[in-house]
C-alpha positions as CSV (number, residue, x, y, z in Angstrom):
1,X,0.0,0.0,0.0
2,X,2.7,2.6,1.0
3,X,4.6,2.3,-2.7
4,X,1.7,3.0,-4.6
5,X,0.0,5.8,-1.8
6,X,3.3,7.1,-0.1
7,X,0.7,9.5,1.9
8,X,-1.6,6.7,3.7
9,X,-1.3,6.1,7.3
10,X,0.6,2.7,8.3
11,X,-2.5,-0.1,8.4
12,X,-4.8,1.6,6.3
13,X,-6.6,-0.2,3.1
14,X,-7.2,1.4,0.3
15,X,-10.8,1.9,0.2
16,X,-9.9,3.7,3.7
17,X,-7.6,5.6,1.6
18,X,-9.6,6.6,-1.4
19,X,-12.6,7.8,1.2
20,X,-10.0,9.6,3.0
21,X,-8.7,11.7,0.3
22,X,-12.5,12.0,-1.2
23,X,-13.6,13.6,1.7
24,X,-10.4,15.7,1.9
25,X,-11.1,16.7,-1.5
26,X,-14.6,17.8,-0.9
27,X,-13.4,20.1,2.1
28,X,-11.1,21.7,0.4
29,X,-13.4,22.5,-2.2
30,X,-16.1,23.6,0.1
31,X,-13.3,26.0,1.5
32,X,-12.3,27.5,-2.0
33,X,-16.3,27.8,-2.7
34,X,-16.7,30.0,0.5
35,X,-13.7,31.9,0.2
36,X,-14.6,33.0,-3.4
37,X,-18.2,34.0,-2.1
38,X,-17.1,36.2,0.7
39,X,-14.7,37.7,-1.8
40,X,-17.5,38.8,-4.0
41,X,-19.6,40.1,-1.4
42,X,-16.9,42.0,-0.4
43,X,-16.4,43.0,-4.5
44,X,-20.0,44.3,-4.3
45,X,-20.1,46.0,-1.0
46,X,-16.9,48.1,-3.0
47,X,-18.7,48.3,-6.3
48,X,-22.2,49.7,-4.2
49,X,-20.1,52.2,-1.8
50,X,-17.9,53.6,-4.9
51,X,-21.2,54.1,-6.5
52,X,-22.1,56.3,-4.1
53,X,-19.3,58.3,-3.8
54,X,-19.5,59.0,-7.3
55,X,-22.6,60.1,-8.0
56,X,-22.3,62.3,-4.8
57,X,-19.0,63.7,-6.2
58,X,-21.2,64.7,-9.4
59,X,-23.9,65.7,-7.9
60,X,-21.6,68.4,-5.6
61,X,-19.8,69.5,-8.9
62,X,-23.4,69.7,-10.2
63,X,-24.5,71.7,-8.1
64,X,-22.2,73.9,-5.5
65,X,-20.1,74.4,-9.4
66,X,-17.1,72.9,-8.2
67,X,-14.9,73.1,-11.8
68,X,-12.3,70.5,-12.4
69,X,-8.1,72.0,-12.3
């Protein structure tokens, strides 16, 4: 078992093995799934806020005649 899986634990059988690494596998991709969702949300909360500040830097040169240089 160890030549052909050099990352199993002493004992183990391969069916041990392969549910080992598939559950492994599917945490890891869970991780990388939440990860990339809070980095969006974060992305948006950005994208929302710089919204704002840009229409109310308009609207100020709009209106109070603020001229650019």
């Amino acid at each position: 078992m160890n030549w052909n899986n050099p990352d199993a634990y002493p004992g183990e059988s391969e069916d041990e093995y392969i549910a080992r690494k598939n559950g492994e596998s599917q945490s890891a991709t869970g991780l990388m799934f939440v990860v990339s969702k809070v980095f969006i949300f974060v992305l948006k909360i950005f994208a929302v806020f710089g919204v704002f500040l840009y229409t109310g830097n308009d609207l100020d040169h709009l209106y109070v005649g603020i001229s650019e240089g």
